[in-house]
Residue frames as a rotation matrix with the C-alpha (Angstrom) as fourth column:
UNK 1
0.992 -0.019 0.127 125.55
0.127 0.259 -0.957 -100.57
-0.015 0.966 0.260 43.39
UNK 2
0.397 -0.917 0.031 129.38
0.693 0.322 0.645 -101.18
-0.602 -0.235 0.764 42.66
UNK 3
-0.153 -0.370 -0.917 131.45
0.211 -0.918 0.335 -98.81
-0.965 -0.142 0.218 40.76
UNK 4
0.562 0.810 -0.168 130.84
-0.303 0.012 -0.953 -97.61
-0.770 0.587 0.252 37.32
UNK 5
-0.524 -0.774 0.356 132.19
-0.024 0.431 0.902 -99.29
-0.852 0.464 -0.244 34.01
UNK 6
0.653 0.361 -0.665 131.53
-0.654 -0.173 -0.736 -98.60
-0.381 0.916 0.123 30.23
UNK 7
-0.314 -0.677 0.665 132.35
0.246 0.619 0.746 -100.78
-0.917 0.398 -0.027 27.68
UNK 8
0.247 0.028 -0.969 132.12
-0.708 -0.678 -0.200 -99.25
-0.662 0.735 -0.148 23.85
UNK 9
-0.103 -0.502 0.859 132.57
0.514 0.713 0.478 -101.60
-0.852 0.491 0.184 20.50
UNK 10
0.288 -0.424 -0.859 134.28
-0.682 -0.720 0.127 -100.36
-0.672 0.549 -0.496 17.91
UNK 11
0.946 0.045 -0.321 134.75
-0.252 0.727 -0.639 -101.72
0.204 0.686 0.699 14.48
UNK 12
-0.012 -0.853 -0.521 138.82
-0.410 0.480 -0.776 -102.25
0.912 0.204 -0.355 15.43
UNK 13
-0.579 -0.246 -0.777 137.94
0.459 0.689 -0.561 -103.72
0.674 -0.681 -0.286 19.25
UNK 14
0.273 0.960 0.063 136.51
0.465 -0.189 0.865 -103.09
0.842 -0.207 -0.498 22.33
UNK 15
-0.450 -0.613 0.650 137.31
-0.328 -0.563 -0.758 -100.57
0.831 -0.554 0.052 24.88
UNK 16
0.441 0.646 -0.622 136.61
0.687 0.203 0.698 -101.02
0.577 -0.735 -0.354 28.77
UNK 17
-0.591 -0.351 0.727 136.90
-0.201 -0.809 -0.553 -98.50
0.782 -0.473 0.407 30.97
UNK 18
0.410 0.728 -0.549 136.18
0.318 0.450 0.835 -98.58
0.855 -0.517 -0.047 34.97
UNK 19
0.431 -0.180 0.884 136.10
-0.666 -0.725 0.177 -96.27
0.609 -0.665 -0.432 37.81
UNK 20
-0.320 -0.826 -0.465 138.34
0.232 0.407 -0.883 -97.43
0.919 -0.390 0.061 40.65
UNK 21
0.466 0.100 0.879 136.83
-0.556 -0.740 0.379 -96.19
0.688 -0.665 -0.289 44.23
UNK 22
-0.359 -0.908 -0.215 139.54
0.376 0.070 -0.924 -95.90
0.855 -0.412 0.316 46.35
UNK 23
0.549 0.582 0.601 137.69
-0.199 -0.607 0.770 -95.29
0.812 -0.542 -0.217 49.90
UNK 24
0.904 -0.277 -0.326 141.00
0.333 -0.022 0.943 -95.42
-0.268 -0.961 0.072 51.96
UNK 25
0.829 -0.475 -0.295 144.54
-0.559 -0.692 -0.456 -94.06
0.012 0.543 -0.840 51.77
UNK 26
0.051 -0.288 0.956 145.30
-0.714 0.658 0.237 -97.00
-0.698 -0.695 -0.172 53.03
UNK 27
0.744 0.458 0.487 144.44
0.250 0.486 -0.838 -98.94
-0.620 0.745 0.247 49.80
UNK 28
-0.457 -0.886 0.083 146.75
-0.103 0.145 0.984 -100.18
-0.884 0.441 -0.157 47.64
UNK 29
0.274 0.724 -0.633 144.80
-0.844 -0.135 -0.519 -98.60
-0.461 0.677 0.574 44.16
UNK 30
-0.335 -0.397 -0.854 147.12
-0.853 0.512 0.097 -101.44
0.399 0.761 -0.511 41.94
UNK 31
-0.974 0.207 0.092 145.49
0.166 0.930 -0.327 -104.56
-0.153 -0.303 -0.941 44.02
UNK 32
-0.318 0.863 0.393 141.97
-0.112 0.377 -0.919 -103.25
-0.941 -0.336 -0.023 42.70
UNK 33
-0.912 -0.366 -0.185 141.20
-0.266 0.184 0.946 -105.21
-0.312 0.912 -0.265 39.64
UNK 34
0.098 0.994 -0.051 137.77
-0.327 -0.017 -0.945 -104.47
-0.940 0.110 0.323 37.97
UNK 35
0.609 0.111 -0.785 139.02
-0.755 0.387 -0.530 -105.40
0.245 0.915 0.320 34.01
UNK 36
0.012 -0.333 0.943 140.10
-0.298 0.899 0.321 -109.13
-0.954 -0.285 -0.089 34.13
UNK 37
-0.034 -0.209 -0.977 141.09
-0.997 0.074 0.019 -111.30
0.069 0.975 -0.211 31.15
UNK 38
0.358 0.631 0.688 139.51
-0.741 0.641 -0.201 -114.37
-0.568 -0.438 0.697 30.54
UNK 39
0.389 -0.427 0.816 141.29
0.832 0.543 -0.113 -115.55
-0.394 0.723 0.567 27.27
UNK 40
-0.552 -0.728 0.406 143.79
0.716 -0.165 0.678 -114.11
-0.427 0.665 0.613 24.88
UNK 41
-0.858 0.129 0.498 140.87
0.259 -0.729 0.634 -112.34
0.444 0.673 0.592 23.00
UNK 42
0.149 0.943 0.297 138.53
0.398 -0.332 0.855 -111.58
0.905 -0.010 -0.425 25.54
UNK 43
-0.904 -0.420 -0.081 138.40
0.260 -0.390 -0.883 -109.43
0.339 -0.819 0.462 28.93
UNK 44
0.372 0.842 -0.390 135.38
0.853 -0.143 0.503 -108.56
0.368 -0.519 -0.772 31.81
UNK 45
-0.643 -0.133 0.754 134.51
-0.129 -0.952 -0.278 -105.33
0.755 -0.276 0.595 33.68
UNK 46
-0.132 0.899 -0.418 132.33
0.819 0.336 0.465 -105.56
0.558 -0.281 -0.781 36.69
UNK 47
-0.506 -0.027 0.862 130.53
-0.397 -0.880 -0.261 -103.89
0.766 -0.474 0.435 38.97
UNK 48
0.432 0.883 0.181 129.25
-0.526 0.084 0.846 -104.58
0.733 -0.461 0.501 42.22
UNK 49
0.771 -0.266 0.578 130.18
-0.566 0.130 0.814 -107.49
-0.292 -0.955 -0.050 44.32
UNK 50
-0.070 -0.775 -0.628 133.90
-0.990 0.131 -0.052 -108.55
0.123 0.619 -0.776 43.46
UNK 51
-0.737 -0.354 0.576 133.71
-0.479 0.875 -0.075 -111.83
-0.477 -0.331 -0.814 45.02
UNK 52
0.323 0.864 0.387 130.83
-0.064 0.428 -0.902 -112.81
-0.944 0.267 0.194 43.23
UNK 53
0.836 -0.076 -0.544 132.40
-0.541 -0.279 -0.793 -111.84
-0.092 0.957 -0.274 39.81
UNK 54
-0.765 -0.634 0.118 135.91
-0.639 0.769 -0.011 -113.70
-0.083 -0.084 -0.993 40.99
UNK 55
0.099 0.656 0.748 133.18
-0.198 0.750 -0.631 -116.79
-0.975 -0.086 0.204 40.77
UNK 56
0.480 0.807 0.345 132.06
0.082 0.351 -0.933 -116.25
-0.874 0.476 0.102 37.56
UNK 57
0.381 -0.774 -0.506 135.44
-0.906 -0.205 -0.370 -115.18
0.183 0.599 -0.779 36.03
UNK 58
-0.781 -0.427 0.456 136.59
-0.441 0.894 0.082 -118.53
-0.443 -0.138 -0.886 37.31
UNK 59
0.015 0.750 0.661 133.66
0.278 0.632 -0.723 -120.49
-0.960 0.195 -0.199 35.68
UNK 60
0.995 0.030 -0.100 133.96
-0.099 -0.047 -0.994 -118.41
-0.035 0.998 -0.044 32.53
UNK 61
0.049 -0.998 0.030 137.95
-0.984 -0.043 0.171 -118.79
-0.169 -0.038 -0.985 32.57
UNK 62
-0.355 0.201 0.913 137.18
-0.213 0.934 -0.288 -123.15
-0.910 -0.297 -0.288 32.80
UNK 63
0.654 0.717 0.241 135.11
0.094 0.240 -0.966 -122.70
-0.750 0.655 0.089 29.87
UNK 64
0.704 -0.456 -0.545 137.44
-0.690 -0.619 -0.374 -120.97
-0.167 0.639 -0.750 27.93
UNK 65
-0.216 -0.952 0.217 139.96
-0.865 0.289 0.410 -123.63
-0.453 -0.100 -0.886 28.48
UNK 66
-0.328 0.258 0.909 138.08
0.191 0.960 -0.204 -126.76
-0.925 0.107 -0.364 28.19
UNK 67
0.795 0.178 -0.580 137.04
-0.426 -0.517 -0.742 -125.02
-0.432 0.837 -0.335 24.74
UNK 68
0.310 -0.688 -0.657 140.28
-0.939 -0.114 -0.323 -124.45
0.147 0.717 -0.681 23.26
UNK 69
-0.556 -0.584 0.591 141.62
-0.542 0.794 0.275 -128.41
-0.630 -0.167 -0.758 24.83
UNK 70
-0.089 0.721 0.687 138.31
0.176 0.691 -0.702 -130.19
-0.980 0.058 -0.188 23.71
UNK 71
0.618 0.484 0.620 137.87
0.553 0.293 -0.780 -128.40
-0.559 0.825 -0.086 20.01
UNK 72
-0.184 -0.953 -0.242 141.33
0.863 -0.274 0.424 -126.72
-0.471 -0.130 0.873 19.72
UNK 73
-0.263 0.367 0.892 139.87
0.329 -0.835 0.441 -123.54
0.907 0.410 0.099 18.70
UNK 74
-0.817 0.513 -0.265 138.61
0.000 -0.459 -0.888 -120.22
-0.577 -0.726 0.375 21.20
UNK 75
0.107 0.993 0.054 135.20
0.933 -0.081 -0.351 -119.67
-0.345 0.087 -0.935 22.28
UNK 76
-0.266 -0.151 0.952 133.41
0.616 -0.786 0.047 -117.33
0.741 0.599 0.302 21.09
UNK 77
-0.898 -0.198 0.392 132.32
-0.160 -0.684 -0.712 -114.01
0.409 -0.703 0.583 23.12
UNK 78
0.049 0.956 0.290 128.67
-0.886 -0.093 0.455 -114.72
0.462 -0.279 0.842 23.21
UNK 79
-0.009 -0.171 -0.985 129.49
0.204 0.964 -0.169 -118.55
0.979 -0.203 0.026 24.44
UNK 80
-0.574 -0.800 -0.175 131.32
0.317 -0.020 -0.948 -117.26
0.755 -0.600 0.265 26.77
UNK 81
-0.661 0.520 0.541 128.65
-0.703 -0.681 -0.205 -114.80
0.262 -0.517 0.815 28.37
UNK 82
0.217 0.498 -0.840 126.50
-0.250 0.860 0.445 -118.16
0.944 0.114 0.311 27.72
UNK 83
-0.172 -0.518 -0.838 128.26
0.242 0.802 -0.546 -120.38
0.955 -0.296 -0.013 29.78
UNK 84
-0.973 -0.213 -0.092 128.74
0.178 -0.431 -0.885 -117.66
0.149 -0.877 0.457 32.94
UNK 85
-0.519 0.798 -0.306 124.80
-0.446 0.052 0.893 -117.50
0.729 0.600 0.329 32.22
UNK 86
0.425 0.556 -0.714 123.78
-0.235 0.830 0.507 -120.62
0.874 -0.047 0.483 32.98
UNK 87
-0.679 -0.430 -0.594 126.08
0.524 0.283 -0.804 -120.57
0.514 -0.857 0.033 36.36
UNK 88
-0.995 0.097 0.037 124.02
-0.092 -0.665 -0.741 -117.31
-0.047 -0.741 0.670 37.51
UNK 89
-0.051 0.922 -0.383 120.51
-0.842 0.166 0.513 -118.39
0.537 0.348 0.768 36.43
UNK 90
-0.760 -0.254 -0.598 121.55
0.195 0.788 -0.584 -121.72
0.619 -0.561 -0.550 39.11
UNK 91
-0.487 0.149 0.861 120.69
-0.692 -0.667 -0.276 -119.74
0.533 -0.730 0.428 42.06
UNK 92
-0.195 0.810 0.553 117.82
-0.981 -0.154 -0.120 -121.05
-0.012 -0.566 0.824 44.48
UNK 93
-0.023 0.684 -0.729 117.21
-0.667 0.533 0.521 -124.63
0.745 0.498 0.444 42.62
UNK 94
0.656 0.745 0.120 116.38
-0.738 0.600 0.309 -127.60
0.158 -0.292 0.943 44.27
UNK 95
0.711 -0.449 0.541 118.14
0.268 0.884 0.382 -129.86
-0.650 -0.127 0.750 43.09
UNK 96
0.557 -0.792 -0.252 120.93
-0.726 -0.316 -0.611 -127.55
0.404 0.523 -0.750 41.26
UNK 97
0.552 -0.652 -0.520 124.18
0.515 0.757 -0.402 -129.12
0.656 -0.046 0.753 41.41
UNK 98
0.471 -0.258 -0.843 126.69
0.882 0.121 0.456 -128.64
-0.015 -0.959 0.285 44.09
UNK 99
-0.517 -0.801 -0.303 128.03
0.825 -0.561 0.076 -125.70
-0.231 -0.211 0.950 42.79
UNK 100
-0.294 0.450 0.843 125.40
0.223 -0.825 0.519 -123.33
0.929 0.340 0.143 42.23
UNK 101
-0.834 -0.235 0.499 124.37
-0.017 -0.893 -0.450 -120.45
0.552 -0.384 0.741 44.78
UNK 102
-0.198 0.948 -0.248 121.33
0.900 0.076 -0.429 -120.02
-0.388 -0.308 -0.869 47.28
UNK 103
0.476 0.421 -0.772 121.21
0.279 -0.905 -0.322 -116.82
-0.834 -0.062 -0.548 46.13
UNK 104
0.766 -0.357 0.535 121.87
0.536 -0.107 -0.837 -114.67
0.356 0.928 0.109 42.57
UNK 105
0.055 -0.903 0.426 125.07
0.963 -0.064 -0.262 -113.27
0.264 0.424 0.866 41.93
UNK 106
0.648 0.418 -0.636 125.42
0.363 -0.904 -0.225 -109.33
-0.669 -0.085 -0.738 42.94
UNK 107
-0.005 -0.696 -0.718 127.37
0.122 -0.713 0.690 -108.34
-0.993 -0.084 0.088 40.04
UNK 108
0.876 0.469 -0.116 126.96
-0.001 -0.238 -0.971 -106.95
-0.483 0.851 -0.208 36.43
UNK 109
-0.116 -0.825 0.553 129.61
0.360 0.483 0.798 -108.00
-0.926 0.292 0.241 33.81
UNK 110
0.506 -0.150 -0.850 130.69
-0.692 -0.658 -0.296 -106.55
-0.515 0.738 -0.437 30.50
UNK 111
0.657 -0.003 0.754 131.90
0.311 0.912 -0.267 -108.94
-0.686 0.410 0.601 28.28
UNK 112
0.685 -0.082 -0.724 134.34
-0.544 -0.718 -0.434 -107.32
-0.484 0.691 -0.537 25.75
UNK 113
-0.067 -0.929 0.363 136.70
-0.172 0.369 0.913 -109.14
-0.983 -0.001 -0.185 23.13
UNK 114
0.346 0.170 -0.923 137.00
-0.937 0.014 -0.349 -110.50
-0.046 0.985 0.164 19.28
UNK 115
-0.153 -0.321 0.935 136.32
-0.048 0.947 0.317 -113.23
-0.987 0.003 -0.160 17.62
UNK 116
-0.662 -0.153 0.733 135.22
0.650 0.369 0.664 -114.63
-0.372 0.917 -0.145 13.72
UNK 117
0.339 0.914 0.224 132.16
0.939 -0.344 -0.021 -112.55
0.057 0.217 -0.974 13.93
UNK 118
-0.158 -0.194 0.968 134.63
0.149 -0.974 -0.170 -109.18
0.976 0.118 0.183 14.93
UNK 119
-0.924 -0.063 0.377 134.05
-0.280 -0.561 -0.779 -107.03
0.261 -0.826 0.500 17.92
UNK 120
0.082 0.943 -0.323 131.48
0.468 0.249 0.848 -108.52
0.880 -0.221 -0.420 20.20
UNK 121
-0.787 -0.274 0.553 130.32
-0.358 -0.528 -0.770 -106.72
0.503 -0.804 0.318 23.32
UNK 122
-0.152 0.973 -0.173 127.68
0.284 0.211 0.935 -108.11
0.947 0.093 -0.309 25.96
UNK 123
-0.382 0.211 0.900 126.08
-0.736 -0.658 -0.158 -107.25
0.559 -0.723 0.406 28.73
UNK 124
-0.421 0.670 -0.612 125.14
0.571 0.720 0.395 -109.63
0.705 -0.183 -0.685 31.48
UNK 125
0.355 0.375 0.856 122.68
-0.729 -0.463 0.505 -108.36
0.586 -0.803 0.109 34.99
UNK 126
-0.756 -0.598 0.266 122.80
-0.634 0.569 -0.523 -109.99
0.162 -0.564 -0.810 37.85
UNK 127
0.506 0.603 0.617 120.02
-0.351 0.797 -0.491 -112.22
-0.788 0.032 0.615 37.12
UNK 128
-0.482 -0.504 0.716 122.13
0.173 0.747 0.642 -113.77
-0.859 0.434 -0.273 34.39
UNK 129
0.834 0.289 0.470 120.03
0.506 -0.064 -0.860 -112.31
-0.219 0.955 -0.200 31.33
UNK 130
0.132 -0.530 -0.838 122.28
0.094 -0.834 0.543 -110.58
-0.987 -0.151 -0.060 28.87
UNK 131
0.709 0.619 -0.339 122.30
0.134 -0.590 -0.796 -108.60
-0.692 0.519 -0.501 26.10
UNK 132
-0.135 -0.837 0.530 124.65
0.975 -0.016 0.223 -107.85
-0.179 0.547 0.818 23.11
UNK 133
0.632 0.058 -0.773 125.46
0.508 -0.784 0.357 -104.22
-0.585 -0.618 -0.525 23.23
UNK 134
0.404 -0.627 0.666 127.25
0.635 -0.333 -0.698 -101.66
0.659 0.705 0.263 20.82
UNK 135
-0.826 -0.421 0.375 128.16
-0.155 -0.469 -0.869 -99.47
0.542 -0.776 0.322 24.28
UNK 136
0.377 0.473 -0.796 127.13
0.653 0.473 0.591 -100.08
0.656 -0.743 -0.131 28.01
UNK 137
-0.388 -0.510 0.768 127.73
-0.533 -0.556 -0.638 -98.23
0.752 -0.656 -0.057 31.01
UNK 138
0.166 0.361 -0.918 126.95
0.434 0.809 0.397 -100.64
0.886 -0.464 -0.022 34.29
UNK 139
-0.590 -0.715 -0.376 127.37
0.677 -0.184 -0.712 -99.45
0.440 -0.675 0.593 38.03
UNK 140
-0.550 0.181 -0.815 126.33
0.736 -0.355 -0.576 -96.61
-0.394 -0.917 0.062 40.08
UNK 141
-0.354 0.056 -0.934 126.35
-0.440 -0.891 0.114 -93.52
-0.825 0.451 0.340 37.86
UNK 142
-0.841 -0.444 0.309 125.05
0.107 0.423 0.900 -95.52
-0.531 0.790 -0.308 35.05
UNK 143
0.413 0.876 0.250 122.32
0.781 -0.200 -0.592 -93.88
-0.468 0.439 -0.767 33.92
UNK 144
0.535 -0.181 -0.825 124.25
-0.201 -0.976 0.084 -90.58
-0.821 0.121 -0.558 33.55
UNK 145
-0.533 -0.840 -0.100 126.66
-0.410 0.153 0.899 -92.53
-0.740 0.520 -0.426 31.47
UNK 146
-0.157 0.263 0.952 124.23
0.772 0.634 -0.048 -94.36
-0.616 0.727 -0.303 29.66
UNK 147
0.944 0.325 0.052 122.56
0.285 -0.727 -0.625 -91.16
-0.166 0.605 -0.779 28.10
UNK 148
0.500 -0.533 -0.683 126.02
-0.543 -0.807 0.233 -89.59
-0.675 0.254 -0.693 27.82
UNK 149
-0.136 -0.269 0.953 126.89
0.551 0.780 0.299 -93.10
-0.824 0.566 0.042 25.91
UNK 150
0.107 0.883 0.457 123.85
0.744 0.234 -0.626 -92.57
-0.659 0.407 -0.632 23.46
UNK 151
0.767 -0.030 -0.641 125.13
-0.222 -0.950 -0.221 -88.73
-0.602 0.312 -0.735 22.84
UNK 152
0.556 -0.802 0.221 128.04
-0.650 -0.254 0.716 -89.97
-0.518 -0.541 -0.663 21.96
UNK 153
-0.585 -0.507 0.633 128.70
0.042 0.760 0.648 -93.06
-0.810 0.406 -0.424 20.18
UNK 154
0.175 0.472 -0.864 128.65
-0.687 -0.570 -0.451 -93.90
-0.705 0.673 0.224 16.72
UNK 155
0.778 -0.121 0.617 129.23
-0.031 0.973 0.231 -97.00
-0.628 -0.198 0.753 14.74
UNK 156
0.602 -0.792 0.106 132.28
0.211 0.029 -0.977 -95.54
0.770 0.610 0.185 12.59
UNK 157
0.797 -0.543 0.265 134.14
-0.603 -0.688 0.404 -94.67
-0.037 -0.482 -0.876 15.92
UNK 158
0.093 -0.994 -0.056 137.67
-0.603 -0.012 -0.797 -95.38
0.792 0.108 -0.601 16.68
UNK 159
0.253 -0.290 -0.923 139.17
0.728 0.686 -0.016 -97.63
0.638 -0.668 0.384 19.14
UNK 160
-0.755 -0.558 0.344 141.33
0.388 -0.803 -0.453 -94.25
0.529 -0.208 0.822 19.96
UNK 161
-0.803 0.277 0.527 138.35
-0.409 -0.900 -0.150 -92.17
0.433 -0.336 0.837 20.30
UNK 162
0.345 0.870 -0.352 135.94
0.112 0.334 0.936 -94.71
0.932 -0.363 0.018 22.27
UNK 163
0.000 -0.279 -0.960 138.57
0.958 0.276 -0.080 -95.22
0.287 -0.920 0.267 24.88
UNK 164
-0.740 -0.317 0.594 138.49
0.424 -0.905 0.046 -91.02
0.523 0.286 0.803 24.87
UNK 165
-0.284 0.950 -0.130 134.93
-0.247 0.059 0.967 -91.17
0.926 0.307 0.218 24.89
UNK 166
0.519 0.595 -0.614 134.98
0.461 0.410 0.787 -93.31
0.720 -0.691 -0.061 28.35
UNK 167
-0.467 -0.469 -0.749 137.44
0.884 -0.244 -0.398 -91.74
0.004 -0.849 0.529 30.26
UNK 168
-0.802 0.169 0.573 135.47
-0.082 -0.981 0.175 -88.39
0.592 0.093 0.800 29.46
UNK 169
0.329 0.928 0.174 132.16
-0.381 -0.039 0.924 -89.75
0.864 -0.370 0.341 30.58
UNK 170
0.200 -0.293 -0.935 133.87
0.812 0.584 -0.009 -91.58
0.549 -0.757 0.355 33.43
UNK 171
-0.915 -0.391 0.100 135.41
0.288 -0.806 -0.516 -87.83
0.282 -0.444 0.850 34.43
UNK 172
-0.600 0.775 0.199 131.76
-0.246 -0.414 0.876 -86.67
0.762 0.477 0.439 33.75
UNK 173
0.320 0.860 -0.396 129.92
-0.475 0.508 0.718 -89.34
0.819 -0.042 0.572 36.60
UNK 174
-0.250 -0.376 -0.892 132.73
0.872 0.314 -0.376 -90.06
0.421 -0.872 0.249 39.54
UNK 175
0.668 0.572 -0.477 132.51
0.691 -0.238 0.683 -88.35
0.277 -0.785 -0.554 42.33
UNK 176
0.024 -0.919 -0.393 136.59
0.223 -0.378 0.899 -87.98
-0.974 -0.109 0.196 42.93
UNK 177
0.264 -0.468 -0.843 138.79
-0.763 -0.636 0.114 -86.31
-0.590 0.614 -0.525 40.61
UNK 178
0.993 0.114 0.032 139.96
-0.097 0.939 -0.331 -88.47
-0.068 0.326 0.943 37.80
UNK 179
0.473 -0.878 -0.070 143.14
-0.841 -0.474 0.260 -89.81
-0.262 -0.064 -0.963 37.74
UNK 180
-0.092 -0.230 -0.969 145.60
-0.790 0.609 -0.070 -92.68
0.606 0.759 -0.238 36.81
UNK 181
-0.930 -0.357 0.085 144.90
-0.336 0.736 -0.587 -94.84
0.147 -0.575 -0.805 40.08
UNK 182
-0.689 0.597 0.411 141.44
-0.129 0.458 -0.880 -94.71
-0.713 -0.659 -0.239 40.18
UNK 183
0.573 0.449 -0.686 140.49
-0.808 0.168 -0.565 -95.42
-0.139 0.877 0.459 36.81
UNK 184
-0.403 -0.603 0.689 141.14
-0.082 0.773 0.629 -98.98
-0.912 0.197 -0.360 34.35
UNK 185
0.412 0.273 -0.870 141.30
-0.759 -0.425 -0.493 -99.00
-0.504 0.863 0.032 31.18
C-alpha cells in the first residue's frame, strides 16, 4: 500500500494532507508530489502507485479542459471523479479502446475541491468505485487514521482546524518523525 493521505471537508473547503516517505537521503523530498491540481477549484491526493495516478490525473486534467472549452463553465467535483471512473473500470475489456489498461489501476485518489454544490470530497479505490466522503484517510496506516478521523471530525469544523486535525493524525500513523519535507498539505 502507498503512503497515507486524509482528506477532511469542511463547510469553507477541503483540506488534503499526505505523508511523504522519503526512503533515501538521496531523495530530493520537493520532486515528491502526492497533492496535484487538476483545475483552479479542484486538487488529488494519492496513494499507491504514482505512475498509475500520473494516468489518471492526465485523463481527469483533459476532462477538465474539454469541459470548461466545450460548455465554458468548470466541471463539477463528482464529474470529475466520474470521468477518471470510467478510465479505471476499462481495465481487462475486450474490445476497450486503445487506451485502457490490461490491468486496474494501483492507486486510491481523493478528490478534494468546490464547486455550486460547496465543498465536495470523494473517494475513488482502485477498482474505480467511489464514494462521496465528509473525511477519508487512504494508504497504509489508514485504518488508524480512519478511526482517528471518526473521533475527530465534525461537520461545523474549520478549514484551520481540519488541516490541524490531519497533520495530528498524520504525526499519530507515520512511522518517521513529522516534519516539513515529508508531509503535503
Amino acid at each position: 500500500l502507498g503512503s497515507t493521505a486524509i482528506g477532511i471537508q469542511t463547510s469553507e473547503g477541503v483540506c488534503l494532507a499526505v505523508e511523504k516517505r522519503i526512503t533515501s537521503p538521496l531523495m530530493e523530498p520537493s520532486s515528491i508530489e502526492k497533492i496535484v491540481e487538476i483545475d483552479s477549484h479542484i486538487g488529488c491526493a494519492m496513494s499507491g502507485l504514482i505512475a498509475d495516478a500520473k494516468t489518471l490525473i492526465d485523463k481527469a486534467r483533459v476532462e477538465t479542459q474539454n469541459h470548461w472549452f466545450t460548455y465554458n463553465e468548470t466541471m463539477t467535483v463528482e464529474s470529475v471523479t466520474q470521468a477518471v471512473s470510467n478510465l479505471a473500470l476499462q481495465f481487462g475489456e475486450e474490445d476497450a479502446d486503445p487506451g485502457a489498461m490490461s490491468r486496474p489501476f494501483g492507486v486510491a485518489l481523493l478528490f478534494g475541491g468546490v464547486d455550486e454544490k460547496g465543498p465536495q470530497l470523494f473517494h475513488m479505490d482502485p477498482s474505480g468505485t467511489f464514494v462521496q466522503c465528509d473525511a477519508r484517510a487512504i494508504g497504509s496506516a489508514s485504518e488508524g487514521a480512519q478511526s482517528s478521523l471518526q473521533e475527530v471530525y465534525h461537520k461545523s469544523m474549520t478549514l484551520k482546524e481540519a488541516i490541524k486535525s490531519s497533520l495530528v493524525i498524520l504525526k499519530q500513523v507515520m512511522e518517521e518523525k513529522l516534519n516539513a519535507t515529508n508531509i503535503e498539505v
